[in-house]
N, C-alpha and C positions, 0 to 999 in steps of 0.2 A: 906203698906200704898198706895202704886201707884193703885194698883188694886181695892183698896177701894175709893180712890176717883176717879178712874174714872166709877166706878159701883153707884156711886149715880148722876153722871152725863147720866145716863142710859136715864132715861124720858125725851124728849122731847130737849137735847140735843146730842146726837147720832146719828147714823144713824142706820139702820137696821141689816147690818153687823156686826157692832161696839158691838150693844143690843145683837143681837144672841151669838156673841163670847163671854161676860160679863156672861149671863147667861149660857151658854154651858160649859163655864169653873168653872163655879160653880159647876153645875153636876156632872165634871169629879171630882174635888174635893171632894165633897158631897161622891162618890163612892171611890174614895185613900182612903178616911180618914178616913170613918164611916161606910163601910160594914165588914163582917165577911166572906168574898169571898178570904182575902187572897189580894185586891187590897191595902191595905194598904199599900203594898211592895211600891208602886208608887208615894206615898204624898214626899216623899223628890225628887224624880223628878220633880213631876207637881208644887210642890212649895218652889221648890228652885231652881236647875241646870236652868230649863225656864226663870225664872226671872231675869239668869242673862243678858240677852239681853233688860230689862226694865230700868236698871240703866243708859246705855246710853240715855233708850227714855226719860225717866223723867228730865236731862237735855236738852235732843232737846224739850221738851216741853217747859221747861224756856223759851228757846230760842223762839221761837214760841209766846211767852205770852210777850217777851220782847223784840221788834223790835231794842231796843237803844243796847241790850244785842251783837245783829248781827254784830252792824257796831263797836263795841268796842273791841268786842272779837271774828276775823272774821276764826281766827288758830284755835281755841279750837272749834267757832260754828262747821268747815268743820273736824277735828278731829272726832269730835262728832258724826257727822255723819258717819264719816268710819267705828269707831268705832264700832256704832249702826247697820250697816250692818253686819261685822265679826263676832260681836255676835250672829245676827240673824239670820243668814245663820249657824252659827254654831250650834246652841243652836235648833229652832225651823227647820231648816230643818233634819239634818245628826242624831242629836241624839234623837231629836222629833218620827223620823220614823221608826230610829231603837226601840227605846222604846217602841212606837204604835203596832210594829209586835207582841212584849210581850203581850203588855196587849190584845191584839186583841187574842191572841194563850193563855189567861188565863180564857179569858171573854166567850172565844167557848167550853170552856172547862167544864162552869158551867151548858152546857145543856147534856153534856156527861154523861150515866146512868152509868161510872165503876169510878165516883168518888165516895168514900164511905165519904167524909164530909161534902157532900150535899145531901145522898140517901134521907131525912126527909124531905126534902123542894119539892113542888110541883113543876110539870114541868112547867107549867105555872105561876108560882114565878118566877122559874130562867128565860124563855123565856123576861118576862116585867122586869128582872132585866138585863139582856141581854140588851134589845134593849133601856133601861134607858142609860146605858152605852154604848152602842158602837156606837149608832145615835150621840152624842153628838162629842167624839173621830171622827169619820168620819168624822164630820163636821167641827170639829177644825182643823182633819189633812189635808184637802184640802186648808181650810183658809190660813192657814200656807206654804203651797206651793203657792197661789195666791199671797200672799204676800212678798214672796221672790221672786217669778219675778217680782213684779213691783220695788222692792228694788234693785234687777240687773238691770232692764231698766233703770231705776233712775240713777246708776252708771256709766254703760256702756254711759249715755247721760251725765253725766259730764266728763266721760273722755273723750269721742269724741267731746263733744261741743255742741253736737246735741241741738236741741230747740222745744222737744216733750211737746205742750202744757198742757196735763195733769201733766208730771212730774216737771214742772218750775212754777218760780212765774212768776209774770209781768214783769221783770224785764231782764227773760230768762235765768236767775241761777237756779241750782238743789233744786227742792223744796222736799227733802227728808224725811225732817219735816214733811212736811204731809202726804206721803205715812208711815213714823215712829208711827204718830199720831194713823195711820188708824192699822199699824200692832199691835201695843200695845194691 
């Protein structure tokens, strides 16, 4: 559900990032789910183990949509937030990339001429089914490190105090929220 509504929030609410990752992860879905390459293997990763760093975002986005939500419940907002790090450090960097090395060493492997359950498909099928899939993967997996460093700087500034105007609201508190918003 989370990833569906914020893929129709795509057009003209998003930013550029936000639209490229929405679509790029459809992609890699589109290729998990619905090739005969054998990526299959990958759909209960890309859509589930991943996801689970979105159940904290899906409540910092409450929080985010409900400013009264902040000052009432201000343990659970910053929980929330921890939370949403741990997973995402967890989830999209450590097992994101271990994962990517696979699919990355399965995806190079469809242009290799001694697999015999591709010998019948054209080089140049597998080549654009190659580069369908790993431009996408590439792009998501750098996303996904950009993103966990500004989710450590975000951290690292609230535990020091620091008051790095990107990472804070006005206010000069951790705005993690919306670096959470942005890695979602």
């Amino acid at each position: 559900y989370y990833f569906l509504f914020h893929t129709q929030r795509i057009f003209g609410h998003e930013d550029v990032t936000m639209a490229c990752h929405h679509i790029m992860a459809c992609v890699i879905g589109f290729f998990s789910s619905f090739t005969h390459y054998g990526w299959n293997y990958y759909a209960p990763f890309f859509f589930g183990v991943i996801e689970v760093s979105s159940l904290p975002l899906s409540l910092l986005n409450a929080f985010n949509f409900r400013d009264d939500w902040v000052v009432a419940y201000p343990t659970l907002h910053l929980f929330t937030k921890i939370f949403f790090a741990i997973a995402f450090i967890g989830t999209r960097v450590f097992l994101w990339n271990s994962n990517m090395h696979l699919f990355f060493k399965d995806t190079l492997s469809l242009i290799a001429n001694n697999n015999p359950e591709i010998a019948n498909i054209s080089a140049t099928t597998r080549f654009v089914t190659l580069l369908a899939a790993d431009v996408p993967a590439l792009f998501l997996t750098f996303l996904q490190l950009f993103w966990a460093f500004k989710i450590l700087e975000a951290l690292l500034n609230m535990v020091l105090g620091g008051a790095k105007k990107t990472a804070h609201s006005k206010e000069g508190k951790l705005n993690i929220t919306a670096i959470a918003i942005a890695a979602g």
